[in-house]
TIRO-989277 format. One record per residue: x, y, z of N, C-alpha, C in turn. Coordinates in steps of 0.1 Angstrom, whole numbers, padded with zeros to 4 digits, always signed. Layout:
# residues N
XYZXYZXYZ...
END
This chain:
# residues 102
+0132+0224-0025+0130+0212-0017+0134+0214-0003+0124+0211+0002+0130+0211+0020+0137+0203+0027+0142+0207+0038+0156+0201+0040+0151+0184+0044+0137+0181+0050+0131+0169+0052+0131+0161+0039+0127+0167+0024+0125+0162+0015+0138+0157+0011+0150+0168+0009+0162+0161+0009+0170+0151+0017+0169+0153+0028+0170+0139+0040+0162+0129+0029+0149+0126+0031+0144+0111+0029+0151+0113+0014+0151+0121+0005+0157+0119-0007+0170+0111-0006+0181+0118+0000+0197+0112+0006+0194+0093+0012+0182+0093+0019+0179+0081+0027+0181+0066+0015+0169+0074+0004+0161+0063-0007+0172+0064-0014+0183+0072-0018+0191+0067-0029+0203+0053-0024+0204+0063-0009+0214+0051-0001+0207+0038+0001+0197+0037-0004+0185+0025+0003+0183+0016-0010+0187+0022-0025+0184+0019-0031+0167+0020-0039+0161+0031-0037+0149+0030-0033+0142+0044-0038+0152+0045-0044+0151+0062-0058+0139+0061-0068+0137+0051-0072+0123+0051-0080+0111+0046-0072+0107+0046-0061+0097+0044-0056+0094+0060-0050+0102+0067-0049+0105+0080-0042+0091+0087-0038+0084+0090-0048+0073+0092-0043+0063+0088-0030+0065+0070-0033+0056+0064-0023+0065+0059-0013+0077+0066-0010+0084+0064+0001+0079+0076+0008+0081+0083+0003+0073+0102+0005+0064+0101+0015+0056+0095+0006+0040+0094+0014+0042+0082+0026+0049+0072+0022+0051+0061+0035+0050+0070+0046+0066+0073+0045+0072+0086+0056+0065+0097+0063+0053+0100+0054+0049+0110+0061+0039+0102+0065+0034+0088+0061+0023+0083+0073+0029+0078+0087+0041+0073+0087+0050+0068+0098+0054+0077+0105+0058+0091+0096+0064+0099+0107+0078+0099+0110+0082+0089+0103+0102+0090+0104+0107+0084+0095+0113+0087+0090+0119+0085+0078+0128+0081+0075+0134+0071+0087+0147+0066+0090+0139+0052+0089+0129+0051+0098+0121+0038+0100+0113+0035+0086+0109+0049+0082+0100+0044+0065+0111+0040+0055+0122+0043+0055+0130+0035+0046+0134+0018+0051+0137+0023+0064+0140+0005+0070+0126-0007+0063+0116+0000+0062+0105-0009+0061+0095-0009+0052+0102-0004+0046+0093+0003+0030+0089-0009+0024+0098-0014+0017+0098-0028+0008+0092-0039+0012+0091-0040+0031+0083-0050+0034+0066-0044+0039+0064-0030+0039+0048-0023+0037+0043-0023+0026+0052-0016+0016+0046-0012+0002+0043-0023-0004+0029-0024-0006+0021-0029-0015+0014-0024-0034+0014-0014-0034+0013-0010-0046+0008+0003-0048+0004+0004-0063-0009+0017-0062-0023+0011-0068-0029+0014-0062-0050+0012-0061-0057+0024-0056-0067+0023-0066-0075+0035-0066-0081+0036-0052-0084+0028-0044-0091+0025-0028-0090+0010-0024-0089+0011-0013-0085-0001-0003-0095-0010-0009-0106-0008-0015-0113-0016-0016-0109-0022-0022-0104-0017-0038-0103-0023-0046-0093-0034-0047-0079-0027-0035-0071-0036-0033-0076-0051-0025-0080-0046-0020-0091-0059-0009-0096-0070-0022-0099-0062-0028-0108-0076-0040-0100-0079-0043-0088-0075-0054-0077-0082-0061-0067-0091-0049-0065-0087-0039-0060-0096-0029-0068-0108-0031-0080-0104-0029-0089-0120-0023-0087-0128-0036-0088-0119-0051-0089-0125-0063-0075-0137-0066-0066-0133-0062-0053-0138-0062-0048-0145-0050-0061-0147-0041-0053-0156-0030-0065-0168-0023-0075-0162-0025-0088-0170-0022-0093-0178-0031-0098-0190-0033-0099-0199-0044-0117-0195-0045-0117-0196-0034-0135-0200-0029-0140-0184-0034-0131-0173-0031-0141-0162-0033-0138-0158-0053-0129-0166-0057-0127-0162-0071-0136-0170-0079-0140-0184-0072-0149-0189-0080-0163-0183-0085-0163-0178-0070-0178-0172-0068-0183-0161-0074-0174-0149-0076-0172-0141-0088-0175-0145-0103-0167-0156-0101-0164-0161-0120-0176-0165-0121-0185-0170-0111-0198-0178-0114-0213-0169-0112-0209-0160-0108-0221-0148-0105-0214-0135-0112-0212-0135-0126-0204-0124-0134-0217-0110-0125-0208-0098-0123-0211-0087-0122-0214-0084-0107-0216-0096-0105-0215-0100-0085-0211-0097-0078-0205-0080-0072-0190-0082-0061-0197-0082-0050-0193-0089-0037-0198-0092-0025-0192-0078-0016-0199-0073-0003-0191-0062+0001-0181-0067+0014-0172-0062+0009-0162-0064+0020-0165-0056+0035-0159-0063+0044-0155-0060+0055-0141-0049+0059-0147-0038+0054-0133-0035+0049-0129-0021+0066-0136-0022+0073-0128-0021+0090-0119-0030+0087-0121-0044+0092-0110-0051+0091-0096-0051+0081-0101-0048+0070-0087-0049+0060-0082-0029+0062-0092-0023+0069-0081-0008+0073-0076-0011+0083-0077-0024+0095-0068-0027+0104-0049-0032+0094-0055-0036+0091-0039-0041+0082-0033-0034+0073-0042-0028+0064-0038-0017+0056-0039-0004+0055-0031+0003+0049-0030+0019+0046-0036+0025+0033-0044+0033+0030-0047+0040+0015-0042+0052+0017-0032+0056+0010-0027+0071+0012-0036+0076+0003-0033+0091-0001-0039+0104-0008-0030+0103-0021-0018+0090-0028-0013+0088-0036-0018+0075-0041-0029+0073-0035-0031+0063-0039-0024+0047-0037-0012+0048-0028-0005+0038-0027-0014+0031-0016-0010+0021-0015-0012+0013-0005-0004+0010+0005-0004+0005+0018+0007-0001+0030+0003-0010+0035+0010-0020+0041+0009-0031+0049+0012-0027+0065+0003-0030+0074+0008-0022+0087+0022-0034+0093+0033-0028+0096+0039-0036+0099+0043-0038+0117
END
């Protein structure tokens, strides 16, 4: 383990934040500091999704009334997202996690 790996390691146990370890990992190495990726982890991290995309749908599915109806009523339907815009706000790592830009 390198001595960066054990730093953010030392960081997430003090942080409380030992079983997300992985996608603090990956946070860190998108941010670049790992002092700042632990301060802000809990308020970025969003989950794991196979691609932004798919995070994008389930967002809208669980927050949009109008776009869930419209699904439910056009079975097999998905509309394409605008999904520049949702890579302005969000992150897809190579782990599959997701981030919220903060």
């Amino acid at each position: 383990m390198s001595r960066t790996a054990e730093y953010l390691t030392e960081l997430a146990e003090d942080a409380g934040l030992f079983a997300e370890l992985e996608a603090l990992t990956a946070y860190a190495a998108y941010v670049g500091n790992a002092e700042y990726a632990v301060e802000t982890f809990e308020a970025a991290y969003c989950g794991e999704w196979v691609d932004l995309e798919n995070f994008a749908h389930d967002q809208l599915m669980e927050t949009d009334a109008e776009y869930r109806a419209a699904l439910e009523s056009c079975r097999g339907w998905r509309p394409a997202l605008d999904m520049i815009a949702w890579e302005c706000d969000y992150t897809h790592t190579a782990g599959n996690y997701v981030f919220r830009s903060l």
